[in-house]
N, C-alpha and C positions, 0 to 999 in steps of 0.2 A: 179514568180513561185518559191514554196519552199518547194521542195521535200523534206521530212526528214527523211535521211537516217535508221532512227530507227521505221520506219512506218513499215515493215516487217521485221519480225526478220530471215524471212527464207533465207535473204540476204547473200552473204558471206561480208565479211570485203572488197573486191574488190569491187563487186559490187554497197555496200554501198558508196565506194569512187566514182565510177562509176556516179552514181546518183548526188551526190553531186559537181562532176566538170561539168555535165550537167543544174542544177540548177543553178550554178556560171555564166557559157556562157548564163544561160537566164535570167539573170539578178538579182539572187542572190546575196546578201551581201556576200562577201567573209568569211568576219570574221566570220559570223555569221554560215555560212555552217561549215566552220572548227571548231567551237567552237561543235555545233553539233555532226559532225562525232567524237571529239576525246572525247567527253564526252558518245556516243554511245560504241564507244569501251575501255572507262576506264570500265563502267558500266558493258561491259560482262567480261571484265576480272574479274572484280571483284567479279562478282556472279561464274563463275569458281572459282575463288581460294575460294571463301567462302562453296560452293560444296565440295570444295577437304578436307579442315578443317573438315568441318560436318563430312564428312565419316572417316577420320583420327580419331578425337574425338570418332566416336561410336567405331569406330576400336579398339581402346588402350584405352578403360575404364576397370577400375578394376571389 
Protein backbone atom coordinates (compact mmCIF):
# COMPACT_ATOMS: atom_id res chain seq x y z
CA UNK A 1 0.00 0.00 0.00
CA UNK A 2 1.36 3.56 -1.15
CA UNK A 3 -0.28 6.28 0.07
CA UNK A 4 1.27 9.50 -1.38
CA UNK A 5 1.29 11.86 0.68
CA UNK A 6 0.93 14.65 -2.16
CA UNK A 7 -2.22 12.98 -3.41
CA UNK A 8 -4.20 15.78 -1.47
CA UNK A 9 -3.03 18.86 -1.22
CA UNK A 10 -5.62 19.75 1.35
CA UNK A 11 -3.38 17.74 3.79
CA UNK A 12 -1.57 19.64 6.50
CA UNK A 13 2.21 18.78 6.54
CA UNK A 14 1.21 16.55 9.81
CA UNK A 15 -1.20 14.81 8.24
CA UNK A 16 0.80 14.10 5.19
CA UNK A 17 3.42 12.57 7.62
CA UNK A 18 0.50 10.85 9.25
CA UNK A 19 -0.29 9.03 6.04
CA UNK A 20 3.06 8.18 5.24
CA UNK A 21 4.03 6.32 8.73
CA UNK A 22 0.76 4.59 8.14
CA UNK A 23 1.84 3.42 4.61
CA UNK A 24 5.37 2.36 6.14
CA UNK A 25 3.41 0.02 9.00
CA UNK A 26 1.63 -1.44 5.91
CA UNK A 27 4.31 -2.29 4.21
CA UNK A 28 5.62 0.61 2.57
CA UNK A 29 9.28 1.06 1.54
CA UNK A 30 10.67 3.35 4.06
CA UNK A 31 12.94 5.24 1.90
CA UNK A 32 10.68 5.56 -0.49
CA UNK A 33 7.80 7.14 1.66
CA UNK A 34 10.33 9.54 3.07
CA UNK A 35 11.93 10.40 -0.08
CA UNK A 36 8.14 11.27 -1.02
CA UNK A 37 6.99 13.31 1.95
CA UNK A 38 10.37 15.53 1.89
CA UNK A 39 10.12 16.09 -1.78
CA UNK A 40 6.24 16.87 -1.14
CA UNK A 41 7.27 19.57 1.26
CA UNK A 42 10.45 20.94 -0.58
CA UNK A 43 8.03 21.37 -3.61
CA UNK A 44 5.50 23.62 -1.36
CA UNK A 45 8.00 25.48 0.10
CA UNK A 46 9.29 26.19 -2.85
CA UNK A 47 6.15 27.37 -4.65
CA UNK A 48 5.68 29.76 -1.42
CA UNK A 49 8.68 31.32 -1.67
CA UNK A 50 8.35 31.52 -5.49
CA UNK A 51 4.65 33.26 -4.58
CA UNK A 52 6.40 35.62 -2.16
CA UNK A 53 9.37 36.67 -5.17
CA UNK A 54 6.43 37.08 -7.70
CA UNK A 55 4.49 39.51 -5.56
CA UNK A 56 7.82 41.18 -4.30
CA UNK A 57 8.94 41.63 -8.10
CA UNK A 58 5.42 43.24 -9.15
CA UNK A 59 5.67 45.13 -5.84
CA UNK A 60 9.19 47.06 -6.40
CA UNK A 61 9.14 47.39 -10.23
CA UNK A 62 9.96 50.71 -11.60
Amino acid sequence: MNLDPGDNPALTQEERAIETIIAIAAGGDPSVEAFQLANDFTDRQTAKLSAWFGRWKRRYQP
